[in-house]
Structures are given as C-alpha cells and as structure tokens.
SEFIFI-436247 format. One record per residue: residue number from 1; residue in three letters; x, y, z negated of N, C-alpha, C, CB in turn. Coordinates in Angstrom, 2 decimals, padded with zeros to 5 digits. Glycine has a CB too. Layout:
+-----+---------+---------+---------+---------+---------+---------+---------+---------+---------+---------+---------+---------+---------+
| num | residuo |      nx |      ny |      nz |     cax |     cay |     caz |      cx |      cy |      cz |     cbx |     cby |     cbz |
+-----+---------+---------+---------+---------+---------+---------+---------+---------+---------+---------+---------+---------+---------+
| NUM |     ALA |       X |       Y |       Z |       X |       Y |       Z |       X |       Y |       Z |       X |       Y |       Z |
...
+-----+---------+---------+---------+---------+---------+---------+---------+---------+---------+---------+---------+---------+---------+
//
This chain:
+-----+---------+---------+---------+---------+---------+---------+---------+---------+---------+---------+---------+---------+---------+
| num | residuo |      nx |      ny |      nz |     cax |     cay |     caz |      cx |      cy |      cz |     cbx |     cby |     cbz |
+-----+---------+---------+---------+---------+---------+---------+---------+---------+---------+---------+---------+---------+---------+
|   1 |     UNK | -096.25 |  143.82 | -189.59 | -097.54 |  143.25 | -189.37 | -098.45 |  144.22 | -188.66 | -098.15 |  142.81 | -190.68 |
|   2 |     UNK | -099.73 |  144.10 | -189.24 | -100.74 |  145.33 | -188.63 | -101.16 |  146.32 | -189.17 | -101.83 |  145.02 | -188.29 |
|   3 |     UNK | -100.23 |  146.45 | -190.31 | -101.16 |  147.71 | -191.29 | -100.01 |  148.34 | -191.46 | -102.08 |  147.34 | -192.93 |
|   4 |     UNK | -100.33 |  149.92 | -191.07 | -099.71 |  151.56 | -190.94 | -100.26 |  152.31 | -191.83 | -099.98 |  152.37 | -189.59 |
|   5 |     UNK | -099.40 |  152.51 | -192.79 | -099.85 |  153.87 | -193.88 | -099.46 |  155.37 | -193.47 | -099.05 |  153.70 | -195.41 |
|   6 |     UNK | -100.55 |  155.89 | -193.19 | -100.29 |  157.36 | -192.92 | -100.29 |  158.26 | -194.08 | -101.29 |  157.88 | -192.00 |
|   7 |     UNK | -099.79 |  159.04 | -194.20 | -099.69 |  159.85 | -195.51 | -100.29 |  161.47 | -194.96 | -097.82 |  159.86 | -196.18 |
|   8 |     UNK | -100.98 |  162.17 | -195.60 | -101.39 |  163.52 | -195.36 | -101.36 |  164.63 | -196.66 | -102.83 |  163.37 | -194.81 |
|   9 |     UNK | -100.23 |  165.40 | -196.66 | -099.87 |  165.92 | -197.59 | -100.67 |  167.27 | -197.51 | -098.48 |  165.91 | -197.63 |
|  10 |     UNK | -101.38 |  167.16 | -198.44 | -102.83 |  168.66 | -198.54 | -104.15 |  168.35 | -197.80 | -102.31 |  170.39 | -197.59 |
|  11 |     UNK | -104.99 |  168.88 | -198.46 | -106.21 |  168.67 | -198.04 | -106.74 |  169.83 | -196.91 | -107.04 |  168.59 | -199.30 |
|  12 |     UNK | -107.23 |  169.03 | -195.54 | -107.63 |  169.98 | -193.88 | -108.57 |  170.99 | -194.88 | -108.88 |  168.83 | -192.11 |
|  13 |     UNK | -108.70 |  172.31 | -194.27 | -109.63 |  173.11 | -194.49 | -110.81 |  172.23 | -193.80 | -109.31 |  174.56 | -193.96 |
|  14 |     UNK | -110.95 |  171.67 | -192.64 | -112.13 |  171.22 | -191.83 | -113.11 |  170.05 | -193.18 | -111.36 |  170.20 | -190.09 |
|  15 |     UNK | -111.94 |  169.10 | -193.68 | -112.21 |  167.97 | -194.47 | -111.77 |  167.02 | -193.30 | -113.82 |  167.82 | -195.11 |
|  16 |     UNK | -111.23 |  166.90 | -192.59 | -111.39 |  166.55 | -191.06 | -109.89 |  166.09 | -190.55 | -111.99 |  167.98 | -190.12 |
|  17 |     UNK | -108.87 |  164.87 | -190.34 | -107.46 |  164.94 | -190.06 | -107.64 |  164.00 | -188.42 | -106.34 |  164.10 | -191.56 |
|  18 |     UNK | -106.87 |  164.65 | -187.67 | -106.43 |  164.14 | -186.40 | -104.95 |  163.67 | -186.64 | -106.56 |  165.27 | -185.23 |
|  19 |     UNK | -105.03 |  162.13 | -186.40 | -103.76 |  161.56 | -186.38 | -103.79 |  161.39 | -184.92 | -103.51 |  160.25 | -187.31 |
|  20 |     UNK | -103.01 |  162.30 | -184.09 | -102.54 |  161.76 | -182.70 | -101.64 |  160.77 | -181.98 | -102.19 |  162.51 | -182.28 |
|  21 |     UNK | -100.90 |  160.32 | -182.78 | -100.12 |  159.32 | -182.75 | -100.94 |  157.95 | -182.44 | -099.39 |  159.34 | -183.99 |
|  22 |     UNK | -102.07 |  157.82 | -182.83 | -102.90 |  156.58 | -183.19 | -104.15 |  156.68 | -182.63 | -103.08 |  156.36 | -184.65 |
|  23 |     UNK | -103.81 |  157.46 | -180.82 | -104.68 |  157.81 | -180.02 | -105.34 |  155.86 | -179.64 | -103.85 |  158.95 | -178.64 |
|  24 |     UNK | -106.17 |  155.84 | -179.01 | -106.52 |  154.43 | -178.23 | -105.62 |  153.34 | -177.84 | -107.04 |  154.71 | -177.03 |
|  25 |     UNK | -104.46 |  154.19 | -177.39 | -103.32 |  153.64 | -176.41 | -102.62 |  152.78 | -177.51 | -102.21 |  154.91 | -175.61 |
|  26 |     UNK | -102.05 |  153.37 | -178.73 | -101.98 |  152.64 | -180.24 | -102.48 |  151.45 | -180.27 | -102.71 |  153.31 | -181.35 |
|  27 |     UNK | -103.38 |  150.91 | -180.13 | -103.89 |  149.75 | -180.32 | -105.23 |  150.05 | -181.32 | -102.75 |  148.77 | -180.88 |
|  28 |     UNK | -105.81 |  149.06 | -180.97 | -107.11 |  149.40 | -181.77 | -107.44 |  149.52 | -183.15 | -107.87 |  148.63 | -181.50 |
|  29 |     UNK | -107.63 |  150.28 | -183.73 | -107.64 |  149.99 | -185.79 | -108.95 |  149.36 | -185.58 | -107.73 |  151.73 | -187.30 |
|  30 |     UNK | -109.38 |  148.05 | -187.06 | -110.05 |  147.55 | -187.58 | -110.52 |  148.00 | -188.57 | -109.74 |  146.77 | -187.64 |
|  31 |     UNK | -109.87 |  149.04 | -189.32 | -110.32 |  149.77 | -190.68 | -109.24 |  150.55 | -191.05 | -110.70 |  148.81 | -191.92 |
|  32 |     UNK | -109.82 |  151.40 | -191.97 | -109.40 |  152.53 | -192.32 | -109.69 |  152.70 | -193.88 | -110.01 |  153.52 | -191.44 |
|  33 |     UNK | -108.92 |  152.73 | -194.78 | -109.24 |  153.30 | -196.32 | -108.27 |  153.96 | -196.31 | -109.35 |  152.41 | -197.64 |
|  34 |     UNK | -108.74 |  154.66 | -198.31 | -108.22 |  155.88 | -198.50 | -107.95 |  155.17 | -199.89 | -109.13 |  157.35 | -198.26 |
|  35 |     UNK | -106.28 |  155.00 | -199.90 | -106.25 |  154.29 | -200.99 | -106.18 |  155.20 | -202.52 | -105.06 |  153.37 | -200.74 |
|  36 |     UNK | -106.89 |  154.67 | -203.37 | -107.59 |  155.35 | -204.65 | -108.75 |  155.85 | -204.65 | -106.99 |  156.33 | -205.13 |
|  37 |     UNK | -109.45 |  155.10 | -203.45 | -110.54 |  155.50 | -202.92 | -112.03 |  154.25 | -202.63 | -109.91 |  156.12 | -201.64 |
|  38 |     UNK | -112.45 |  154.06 | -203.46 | -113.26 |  152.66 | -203.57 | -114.50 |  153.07 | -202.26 | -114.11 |  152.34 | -205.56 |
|  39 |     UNK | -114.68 |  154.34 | -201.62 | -116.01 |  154.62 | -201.14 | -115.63 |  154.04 | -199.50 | -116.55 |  156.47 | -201.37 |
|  40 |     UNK | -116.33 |  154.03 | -198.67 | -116.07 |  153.35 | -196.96 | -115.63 |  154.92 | -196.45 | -117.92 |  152.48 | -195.85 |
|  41 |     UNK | -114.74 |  155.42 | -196.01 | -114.14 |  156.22 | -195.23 | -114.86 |  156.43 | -193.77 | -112.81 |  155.73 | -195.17 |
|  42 |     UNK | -115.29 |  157.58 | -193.45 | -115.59 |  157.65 | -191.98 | -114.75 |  157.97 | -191.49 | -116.48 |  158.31 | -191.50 |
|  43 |     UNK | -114.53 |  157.34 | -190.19 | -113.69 |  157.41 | -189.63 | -113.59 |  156.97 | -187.64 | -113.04 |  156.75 | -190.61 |
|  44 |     UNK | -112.50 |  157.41 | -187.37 | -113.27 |  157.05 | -185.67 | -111.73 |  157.06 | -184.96 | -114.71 |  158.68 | -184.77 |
|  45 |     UNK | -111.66 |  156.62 | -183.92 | -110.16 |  156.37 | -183.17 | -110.97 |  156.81 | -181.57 | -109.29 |  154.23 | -183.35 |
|  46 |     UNK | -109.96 |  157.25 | -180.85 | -110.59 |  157.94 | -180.05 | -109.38 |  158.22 | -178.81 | -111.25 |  159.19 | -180.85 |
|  47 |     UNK | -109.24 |  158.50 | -177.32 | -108.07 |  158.86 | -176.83 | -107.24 |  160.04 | -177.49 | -108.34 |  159.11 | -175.57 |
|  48 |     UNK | -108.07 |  160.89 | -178.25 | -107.50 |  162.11 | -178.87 | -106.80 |  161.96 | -179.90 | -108.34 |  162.97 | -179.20 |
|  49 |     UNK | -107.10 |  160.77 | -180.80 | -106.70 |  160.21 | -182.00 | -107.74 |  159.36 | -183.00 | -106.18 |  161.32 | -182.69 |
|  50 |     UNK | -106.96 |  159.36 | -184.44 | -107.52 |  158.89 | -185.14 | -108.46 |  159.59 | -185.71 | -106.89 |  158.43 | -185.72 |
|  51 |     UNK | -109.32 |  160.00 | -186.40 | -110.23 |  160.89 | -186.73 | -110.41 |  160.23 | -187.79 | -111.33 |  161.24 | -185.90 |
|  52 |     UNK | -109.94 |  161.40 | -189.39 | -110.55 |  160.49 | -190.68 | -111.55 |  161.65 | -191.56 | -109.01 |  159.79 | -191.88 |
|  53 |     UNK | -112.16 |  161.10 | -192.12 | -113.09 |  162.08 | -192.74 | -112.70 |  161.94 | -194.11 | -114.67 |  161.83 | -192.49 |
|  54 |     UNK | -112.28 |  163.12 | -194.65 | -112.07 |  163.34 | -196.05 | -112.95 |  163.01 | -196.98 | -111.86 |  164.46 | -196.26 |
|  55 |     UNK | -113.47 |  162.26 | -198.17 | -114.37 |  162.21 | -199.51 | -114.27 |  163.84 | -199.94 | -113.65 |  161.00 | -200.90 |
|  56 |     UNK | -115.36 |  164.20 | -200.23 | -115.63 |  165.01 | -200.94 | -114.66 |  165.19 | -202.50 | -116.98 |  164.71 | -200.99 |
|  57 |     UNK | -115.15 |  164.19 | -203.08 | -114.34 |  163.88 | -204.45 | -113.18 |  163.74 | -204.49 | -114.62 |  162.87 | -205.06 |
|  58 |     UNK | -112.11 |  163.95 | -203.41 | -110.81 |  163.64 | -203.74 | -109.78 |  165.33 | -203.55 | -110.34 |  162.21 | -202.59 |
|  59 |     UNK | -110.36 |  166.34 | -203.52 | -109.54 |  167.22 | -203.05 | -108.40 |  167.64 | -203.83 | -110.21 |  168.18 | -202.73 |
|  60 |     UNK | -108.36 |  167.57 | -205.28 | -107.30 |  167.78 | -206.08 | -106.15 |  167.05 | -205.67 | -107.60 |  167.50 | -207.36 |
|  61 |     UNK | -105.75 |  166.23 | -205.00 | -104.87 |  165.25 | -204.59 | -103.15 |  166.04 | -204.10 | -105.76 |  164.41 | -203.23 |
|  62 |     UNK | -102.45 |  165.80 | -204.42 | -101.40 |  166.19 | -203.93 | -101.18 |  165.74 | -202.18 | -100.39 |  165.64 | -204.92 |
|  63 |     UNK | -101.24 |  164.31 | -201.65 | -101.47 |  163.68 | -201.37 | -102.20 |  162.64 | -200.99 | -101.18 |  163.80 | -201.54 |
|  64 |     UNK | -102.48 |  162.50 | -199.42 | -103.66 |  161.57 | -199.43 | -102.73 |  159.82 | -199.16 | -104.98 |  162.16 | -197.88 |
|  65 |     UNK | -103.05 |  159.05 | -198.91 | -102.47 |  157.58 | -198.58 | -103.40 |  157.20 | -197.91 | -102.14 |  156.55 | -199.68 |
|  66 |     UNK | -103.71 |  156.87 | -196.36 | -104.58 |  155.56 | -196.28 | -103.77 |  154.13 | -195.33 | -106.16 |  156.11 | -195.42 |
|  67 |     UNK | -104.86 |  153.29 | -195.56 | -104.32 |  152.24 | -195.08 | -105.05 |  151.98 | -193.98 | -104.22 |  151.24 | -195.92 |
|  68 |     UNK | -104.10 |  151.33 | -192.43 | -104.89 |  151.61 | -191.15 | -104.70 |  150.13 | -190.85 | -104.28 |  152.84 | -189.93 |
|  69 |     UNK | -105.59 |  149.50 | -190.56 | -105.05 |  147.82 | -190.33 | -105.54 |  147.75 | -188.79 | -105.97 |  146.35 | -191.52 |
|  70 |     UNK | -105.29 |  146.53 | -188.15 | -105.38 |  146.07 | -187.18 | -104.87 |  146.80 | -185.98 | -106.43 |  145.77 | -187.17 |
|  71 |     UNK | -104.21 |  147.37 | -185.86 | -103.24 |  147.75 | -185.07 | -101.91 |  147.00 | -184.26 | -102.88 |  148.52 | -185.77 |
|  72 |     UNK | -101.94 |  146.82 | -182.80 | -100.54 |  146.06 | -182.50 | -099.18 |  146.27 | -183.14 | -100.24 |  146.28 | -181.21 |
|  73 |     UNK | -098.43 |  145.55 | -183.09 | -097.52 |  145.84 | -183.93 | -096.28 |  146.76 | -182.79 | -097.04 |  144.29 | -184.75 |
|  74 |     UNK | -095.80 |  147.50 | -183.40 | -094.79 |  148.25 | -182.68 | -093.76 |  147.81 | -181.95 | -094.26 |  148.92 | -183.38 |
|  75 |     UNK | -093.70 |  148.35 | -180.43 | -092.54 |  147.57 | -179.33 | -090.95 |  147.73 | -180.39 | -092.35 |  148.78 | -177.30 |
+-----+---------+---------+---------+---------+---------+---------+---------+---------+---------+---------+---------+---------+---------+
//
C-alpha cells in the first residue's frame, strides 16, 4: 500500500534523522508519526530527504518506529 515503516535504532545526537532514501523523488509523504508517540511529529521531506524531529520525551528508547503514509507504492 502507502505506508513505510522506518526504524531508527538510537537516538541522533542532533534530535534530528535524515532519511535519504525518501528524498522528493520517493513520492510525496502525507504524514509522519512516531509510533508510541500520541504528540504531532515535526517533520519535513525535502530533495535531501525526509527530515524527522525527535520528541523530547522519548530518548530512553532502544528504538524508534515511525509510520510514513502516502507514499507511491514501490516499482
């Protein structure tokens, strides 16, 4: 379908993750969460990538999960 779970194992020193894979050319995302995460995620897609902004409150995490929807579906 349209929804891509990216996984990010450890938390960026920045708070800050570049998914390059999921530059513009990707297809466009509609949203972005952080699943176990009830708050709105900032976030931005860009030719450079995806750009997600870490919650403050989640850094203990082994693991992050989010969910990326609206995206074309893969050739």
């Amino acid at each position: 379908g349209q929804t891509l779970y990216a996984i990010a194992l450890g938390w960026p020193e920045s708070g800050r993750l570049l998914v390059r894979s999921l530059a513009d050319e990707a297809g466009e995302a509609e949203s972005v969460r952080l699943l176990g995460h009830s708050e709105p995620l900032d976030w931005k897609q860009t030719a450079e990538g995806l750009e997600l902004v870490f919650p403050e409150t989640s850094r203990d995490q082994p693991a992050f999960a989010f969910e990326v929807t609206g995206l074309a579906p893969l050739p």
